[in-house]
Every structure is written in structure tokens, then in C-alpha cells.
PyMOL Python script that loads the backbone (N, CA, C, O; Angstrom):
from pymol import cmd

cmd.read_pdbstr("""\
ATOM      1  N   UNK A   1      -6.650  19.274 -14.993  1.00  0.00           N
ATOM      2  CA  UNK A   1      -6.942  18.195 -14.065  1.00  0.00           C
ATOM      3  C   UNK A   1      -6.871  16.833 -14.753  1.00  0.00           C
ATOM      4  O   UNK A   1      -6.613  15.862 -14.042  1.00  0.00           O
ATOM      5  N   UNK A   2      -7.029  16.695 -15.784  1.00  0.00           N
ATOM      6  CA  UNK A   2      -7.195  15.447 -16.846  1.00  0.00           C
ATOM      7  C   UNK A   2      -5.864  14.492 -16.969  1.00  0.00           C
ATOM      8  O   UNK A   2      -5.671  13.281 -17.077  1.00  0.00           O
ATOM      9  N   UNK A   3      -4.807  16.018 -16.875  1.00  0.00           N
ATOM     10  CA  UNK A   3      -3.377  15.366 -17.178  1.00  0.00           C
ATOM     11  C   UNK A   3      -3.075  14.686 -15.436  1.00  0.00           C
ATOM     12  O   UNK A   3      -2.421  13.652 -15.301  1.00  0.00           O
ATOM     13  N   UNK A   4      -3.475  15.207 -14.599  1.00  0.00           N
ATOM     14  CA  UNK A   4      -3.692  14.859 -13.346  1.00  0.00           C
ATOM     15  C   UNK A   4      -4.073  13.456 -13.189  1.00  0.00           C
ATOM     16  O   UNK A   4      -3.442  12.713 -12.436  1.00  0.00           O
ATOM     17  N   UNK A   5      -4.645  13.234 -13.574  1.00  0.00           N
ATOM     18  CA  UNK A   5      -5.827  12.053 -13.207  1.00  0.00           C
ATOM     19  C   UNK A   5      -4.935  10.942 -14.386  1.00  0.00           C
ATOM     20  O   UNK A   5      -4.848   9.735 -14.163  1.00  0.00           O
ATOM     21  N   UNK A   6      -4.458  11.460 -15.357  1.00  0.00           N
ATOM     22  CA  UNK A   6      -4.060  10.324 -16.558  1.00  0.00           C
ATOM     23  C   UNK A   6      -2.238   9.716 -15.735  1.00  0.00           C
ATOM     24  O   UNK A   6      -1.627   8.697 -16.056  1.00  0.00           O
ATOM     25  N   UNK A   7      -1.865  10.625 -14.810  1.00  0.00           N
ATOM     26  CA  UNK A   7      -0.556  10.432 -14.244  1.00  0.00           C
ATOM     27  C   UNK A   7      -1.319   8.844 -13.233  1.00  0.00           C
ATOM     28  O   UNK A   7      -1.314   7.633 -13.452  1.00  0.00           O
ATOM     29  N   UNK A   8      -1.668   9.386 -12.550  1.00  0.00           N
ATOM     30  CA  UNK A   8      -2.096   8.730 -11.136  1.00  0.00           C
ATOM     31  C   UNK A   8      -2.682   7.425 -11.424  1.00  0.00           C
ATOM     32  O   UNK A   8      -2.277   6.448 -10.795  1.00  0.00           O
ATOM     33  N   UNK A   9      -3.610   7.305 -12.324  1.00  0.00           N
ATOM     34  CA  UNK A   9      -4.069   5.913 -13.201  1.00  0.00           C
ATOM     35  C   UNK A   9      -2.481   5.411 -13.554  1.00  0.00           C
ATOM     36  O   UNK A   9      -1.961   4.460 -12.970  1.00  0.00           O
ATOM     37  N   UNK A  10      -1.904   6.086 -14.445  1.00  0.00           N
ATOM     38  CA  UNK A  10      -0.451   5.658 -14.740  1.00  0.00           C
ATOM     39  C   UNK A  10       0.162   4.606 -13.606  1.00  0.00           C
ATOM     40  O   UNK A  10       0.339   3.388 -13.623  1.00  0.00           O
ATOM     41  N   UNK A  11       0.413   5.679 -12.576  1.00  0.00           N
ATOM     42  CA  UNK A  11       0.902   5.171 -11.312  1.00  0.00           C
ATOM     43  C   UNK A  11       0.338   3.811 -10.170  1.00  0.00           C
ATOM     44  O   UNK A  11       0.784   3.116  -9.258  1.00  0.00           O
ATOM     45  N   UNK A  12      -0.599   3.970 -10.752  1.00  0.00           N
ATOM     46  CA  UNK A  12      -1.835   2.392  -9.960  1.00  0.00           C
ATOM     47  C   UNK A  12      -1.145   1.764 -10.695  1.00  0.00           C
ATOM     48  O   UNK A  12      -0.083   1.431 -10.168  1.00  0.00           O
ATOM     49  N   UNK A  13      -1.296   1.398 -11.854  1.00  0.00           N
ATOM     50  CA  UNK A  13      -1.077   0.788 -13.221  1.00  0.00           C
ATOM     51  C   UNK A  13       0.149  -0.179 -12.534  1.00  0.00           C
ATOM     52  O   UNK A  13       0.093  -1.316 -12.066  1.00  0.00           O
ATOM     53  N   UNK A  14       1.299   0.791 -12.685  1.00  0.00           N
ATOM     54  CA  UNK A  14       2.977   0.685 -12.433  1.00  0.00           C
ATOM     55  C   UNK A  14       3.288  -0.081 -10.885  1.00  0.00           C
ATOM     56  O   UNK A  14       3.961  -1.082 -10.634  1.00  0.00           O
ATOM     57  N   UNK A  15       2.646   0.665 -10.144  1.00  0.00           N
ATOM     58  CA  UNK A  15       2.711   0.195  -8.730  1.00  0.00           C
ATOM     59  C   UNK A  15       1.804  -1.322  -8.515  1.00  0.00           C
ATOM     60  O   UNK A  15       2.091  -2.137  -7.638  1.00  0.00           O
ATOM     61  N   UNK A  16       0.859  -1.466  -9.340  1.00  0.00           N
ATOM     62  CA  UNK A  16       0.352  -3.004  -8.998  1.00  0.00           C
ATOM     63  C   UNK A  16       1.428  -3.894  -9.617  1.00  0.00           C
ATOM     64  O   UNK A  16       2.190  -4.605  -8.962  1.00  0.00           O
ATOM     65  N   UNK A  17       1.412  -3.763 -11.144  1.00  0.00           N
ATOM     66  CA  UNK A  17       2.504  -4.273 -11.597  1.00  0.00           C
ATOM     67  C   UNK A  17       3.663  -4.684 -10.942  1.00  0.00           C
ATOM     68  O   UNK A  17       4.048  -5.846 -10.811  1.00  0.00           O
ATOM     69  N   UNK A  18       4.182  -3.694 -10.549  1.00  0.00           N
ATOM     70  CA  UNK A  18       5.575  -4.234  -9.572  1.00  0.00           C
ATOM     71  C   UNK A  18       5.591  -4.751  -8.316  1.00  0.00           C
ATOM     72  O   UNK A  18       6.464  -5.560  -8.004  1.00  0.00           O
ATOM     73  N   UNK A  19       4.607  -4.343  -7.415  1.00  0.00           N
ATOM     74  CA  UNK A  19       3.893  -4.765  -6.323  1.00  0.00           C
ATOM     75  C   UNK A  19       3.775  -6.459  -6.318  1.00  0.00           C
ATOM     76  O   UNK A  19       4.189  -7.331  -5.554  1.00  0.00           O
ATOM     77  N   UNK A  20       3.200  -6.459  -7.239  1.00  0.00           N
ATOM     78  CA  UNK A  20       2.789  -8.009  -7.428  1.00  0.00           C
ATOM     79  C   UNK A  20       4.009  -8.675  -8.100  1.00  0.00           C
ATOM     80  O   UNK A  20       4.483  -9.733  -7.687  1.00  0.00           O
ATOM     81  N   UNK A  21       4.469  -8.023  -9.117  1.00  0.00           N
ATOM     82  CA  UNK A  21       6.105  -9.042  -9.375  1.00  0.00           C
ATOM     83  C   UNK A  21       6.637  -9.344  -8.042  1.00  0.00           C
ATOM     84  O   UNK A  21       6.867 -10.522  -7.768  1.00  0.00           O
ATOM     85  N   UNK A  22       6.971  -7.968  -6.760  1.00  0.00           N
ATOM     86  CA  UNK A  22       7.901  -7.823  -6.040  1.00  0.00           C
ATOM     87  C   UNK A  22       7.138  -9.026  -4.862  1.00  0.00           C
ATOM     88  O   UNK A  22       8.000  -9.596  -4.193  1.00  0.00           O
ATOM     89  N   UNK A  23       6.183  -9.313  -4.652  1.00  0.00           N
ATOM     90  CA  UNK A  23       5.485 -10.054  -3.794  1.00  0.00           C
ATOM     91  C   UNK A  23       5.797 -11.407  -4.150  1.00  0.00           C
ATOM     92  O   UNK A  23       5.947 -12.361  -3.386  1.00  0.00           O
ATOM     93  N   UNK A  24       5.878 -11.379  -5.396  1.00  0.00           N
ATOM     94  CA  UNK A  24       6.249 -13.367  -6.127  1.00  0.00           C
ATOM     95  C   UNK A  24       7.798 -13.460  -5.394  1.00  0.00           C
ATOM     96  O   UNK A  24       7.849 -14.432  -4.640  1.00  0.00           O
ATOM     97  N   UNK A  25       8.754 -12.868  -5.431  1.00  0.00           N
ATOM     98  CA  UNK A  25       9.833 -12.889  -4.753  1.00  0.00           C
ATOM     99  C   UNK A  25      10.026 -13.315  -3.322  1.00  0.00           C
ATOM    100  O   UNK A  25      10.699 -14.303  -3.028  1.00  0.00           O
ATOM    101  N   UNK A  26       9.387 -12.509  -2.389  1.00  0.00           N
ATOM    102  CA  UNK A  26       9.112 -12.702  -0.953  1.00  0.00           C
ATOM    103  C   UNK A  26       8.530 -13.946  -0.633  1.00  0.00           C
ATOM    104  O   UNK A  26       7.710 -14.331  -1.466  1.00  0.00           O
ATOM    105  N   UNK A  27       8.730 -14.723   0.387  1.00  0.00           N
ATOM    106  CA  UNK A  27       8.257 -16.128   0.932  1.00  0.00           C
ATOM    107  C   UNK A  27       7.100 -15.740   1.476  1.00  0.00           C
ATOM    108  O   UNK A  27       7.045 -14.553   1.796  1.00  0.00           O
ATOM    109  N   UNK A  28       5.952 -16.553   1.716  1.00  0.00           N
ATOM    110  CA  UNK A  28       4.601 -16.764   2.078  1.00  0.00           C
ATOM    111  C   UNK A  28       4.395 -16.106   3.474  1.00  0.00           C
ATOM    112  O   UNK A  28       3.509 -15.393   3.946  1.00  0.00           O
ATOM    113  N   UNK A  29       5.941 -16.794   4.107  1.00  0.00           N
ATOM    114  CA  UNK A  29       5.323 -16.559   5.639  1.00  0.00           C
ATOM    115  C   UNK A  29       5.748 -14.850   5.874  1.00  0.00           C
ATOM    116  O   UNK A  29       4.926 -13.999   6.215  1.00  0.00           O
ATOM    117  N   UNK A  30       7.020 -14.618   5.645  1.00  0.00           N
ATOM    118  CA  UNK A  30       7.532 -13.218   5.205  1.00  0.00           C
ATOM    119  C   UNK A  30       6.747 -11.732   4.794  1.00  0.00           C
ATOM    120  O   UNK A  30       6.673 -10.579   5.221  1.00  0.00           O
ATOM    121  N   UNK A  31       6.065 -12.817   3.346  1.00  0.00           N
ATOM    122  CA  UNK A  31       4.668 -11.471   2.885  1.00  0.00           C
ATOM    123  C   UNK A  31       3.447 -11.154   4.131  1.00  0.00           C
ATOM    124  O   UNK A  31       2.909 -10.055   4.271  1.00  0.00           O
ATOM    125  N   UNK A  32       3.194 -12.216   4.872  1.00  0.00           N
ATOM    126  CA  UNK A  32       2.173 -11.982   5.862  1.00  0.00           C
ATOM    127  C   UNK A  32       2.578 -11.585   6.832  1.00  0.00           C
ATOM    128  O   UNK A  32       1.780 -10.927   7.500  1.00  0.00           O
ATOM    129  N   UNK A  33       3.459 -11.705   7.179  1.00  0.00           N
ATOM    130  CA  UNK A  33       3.958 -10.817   8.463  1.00  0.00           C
ATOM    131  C   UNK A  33       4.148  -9.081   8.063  1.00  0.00           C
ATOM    132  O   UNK A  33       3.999  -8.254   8.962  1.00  0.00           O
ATOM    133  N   UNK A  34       4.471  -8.660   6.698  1.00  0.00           N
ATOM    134  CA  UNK A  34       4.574  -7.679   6.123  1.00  0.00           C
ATOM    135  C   UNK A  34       3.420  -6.754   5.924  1.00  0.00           C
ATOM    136  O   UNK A  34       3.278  -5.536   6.024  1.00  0.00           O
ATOM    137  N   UNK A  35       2.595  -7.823   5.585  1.00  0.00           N
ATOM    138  CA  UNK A  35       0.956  -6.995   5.328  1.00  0.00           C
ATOM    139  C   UNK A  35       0.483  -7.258   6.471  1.00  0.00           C
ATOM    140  O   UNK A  35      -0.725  -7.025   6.438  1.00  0.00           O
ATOM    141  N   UNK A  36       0.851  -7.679   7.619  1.00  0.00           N
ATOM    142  CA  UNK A  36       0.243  -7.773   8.894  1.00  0.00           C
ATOM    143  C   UNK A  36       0.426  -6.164   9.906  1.00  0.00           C
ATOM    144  O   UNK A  36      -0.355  -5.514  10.600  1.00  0.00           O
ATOM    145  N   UNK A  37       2.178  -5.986   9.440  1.00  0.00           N
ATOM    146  CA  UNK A  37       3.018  -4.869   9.829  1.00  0.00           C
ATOM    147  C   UNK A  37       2.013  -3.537   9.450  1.00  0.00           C
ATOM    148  O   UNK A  37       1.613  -2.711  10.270  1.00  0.00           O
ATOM    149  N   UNK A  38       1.733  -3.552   8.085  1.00  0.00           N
ATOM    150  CA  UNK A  38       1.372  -2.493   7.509  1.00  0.00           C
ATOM    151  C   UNK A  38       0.045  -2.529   7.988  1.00  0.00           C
ATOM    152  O   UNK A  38      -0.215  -1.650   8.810  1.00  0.00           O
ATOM    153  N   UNK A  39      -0.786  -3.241   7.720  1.00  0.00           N
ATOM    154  CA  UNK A  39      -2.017  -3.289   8.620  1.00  0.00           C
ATOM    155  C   UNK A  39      -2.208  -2.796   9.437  1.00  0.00           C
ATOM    156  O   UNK A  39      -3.052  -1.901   9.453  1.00  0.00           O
ATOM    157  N   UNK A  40      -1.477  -3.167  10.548  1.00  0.00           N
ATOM    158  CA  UNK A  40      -1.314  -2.270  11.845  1.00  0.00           C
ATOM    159  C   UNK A  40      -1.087  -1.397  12.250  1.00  0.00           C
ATOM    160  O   UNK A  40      -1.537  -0.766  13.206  1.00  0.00           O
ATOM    161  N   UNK A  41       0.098  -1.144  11.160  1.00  0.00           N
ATOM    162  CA  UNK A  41       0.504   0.474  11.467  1.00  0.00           C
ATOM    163  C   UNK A  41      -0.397   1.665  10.321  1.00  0.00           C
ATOM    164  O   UNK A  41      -0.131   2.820   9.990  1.00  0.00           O
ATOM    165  N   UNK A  42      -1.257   0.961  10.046  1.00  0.00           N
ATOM    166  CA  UNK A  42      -1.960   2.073   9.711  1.00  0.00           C
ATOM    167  C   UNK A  42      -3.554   2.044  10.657  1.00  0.00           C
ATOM    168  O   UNK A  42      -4.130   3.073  11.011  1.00  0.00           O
ATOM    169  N   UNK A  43      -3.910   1.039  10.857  1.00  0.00           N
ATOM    170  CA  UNK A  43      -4.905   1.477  12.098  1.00  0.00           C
ATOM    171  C   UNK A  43      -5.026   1.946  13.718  1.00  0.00           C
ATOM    172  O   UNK A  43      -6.028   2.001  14.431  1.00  0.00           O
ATOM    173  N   UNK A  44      -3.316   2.329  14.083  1.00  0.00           N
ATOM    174  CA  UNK A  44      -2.868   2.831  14.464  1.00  0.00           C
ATOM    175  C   UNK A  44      -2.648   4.076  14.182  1.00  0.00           C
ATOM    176  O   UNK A  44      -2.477   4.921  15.061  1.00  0.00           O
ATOM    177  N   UNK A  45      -2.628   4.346  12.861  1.00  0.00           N
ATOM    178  CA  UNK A  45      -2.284   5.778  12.760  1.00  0.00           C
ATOM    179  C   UNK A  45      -3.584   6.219  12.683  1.00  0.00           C
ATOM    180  O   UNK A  45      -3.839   7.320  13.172  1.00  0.00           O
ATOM    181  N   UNK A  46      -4.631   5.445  12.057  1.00  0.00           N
ATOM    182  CA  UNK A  46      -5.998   5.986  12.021  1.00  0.00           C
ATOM    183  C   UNK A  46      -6.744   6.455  13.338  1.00  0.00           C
ATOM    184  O   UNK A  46      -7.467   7.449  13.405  1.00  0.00           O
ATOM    185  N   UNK A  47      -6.388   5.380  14.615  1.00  0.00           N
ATOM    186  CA  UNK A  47      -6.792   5.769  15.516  1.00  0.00           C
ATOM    187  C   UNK A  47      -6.150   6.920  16.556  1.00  0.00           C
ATOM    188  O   UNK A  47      -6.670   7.244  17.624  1.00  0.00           O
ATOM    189  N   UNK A  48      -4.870   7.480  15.992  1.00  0.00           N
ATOM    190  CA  UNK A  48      -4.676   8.530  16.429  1.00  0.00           C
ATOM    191  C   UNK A  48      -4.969   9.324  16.438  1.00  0.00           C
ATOM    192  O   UNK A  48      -5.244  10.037  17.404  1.00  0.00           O
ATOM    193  N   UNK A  49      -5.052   9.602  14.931  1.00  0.00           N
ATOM    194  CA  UNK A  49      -5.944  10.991  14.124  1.00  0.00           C
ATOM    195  C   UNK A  49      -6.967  11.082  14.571  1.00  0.00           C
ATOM    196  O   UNK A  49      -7.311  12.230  14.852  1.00  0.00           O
ATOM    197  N   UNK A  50      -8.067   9.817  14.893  1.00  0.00           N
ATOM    198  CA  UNK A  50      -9.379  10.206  15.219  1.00  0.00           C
ATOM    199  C   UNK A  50      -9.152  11.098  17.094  1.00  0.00           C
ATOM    200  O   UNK A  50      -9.922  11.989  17.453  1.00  0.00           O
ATOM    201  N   UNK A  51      -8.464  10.796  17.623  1.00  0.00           N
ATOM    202  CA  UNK A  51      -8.288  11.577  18.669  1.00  0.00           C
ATOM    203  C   UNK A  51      -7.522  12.659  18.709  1.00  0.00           C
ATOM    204  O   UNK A  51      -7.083  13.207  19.721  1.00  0.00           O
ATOM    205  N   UNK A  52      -7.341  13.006  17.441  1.00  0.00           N
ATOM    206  CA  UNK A  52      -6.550  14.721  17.393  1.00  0.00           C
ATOM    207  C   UNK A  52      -7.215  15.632  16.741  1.00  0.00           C
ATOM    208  O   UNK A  52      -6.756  16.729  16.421  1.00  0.00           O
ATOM    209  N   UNK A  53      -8.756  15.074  16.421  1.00  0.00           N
ATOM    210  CA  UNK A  53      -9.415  15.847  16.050  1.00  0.00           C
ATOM    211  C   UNK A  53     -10.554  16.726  17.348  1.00  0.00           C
ATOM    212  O   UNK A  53     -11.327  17.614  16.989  1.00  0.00           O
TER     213      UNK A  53
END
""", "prot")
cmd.dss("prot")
cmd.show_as("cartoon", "prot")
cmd.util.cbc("prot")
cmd.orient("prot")
């Protein structure tokens, strides 16, 4: 489980890193409409699930 857990830290690590390079690229108004997108479509998906249970 250790080697498990040492990947996935890895992977936060890597993914903020680039995340945040890849965000300096994108324009202001662009990134917010993006994290607006994703926003949504995940409390959307949340509120589905809660009714398929």
C-alpha cells in the first residue's frame, strides 16, 4: 500500500505543477468560464447520484 500512496502523492505533485503552468497560459476570462464549466458539471453529476441511490 505504501508504494500506492508514494505514486498518488507523486501524481498531486505533477498535476499541480502543470495545472498551474497550464493555467498561466489561458486568459483570465477563458480560465473562469472553464472552472465555472467544471464546477457545474460536477454538481450536476453529484446531484444525480444522490437520486440513484
Amino acid at each position: 500500500r505504501k508504494d500506492v500512496l508514494l505514486v498518488l502523492i507523486a501524481g498531486v505533485l505533477a498535476g499541480t505543477c502543470l495545472g498551474g503552468a497550464m493555467a498561466h497560459l489561458v486568459p483570465e476570462r477563458e480560465l473562469r468560464i472553464l472552472f465555472s464549466l467544471v464546477i457545474l458539471w460536477v454538481g450536476i453529476r453529484d446531484v444525480l447520484a444522490s437520486y440513484r441511490r
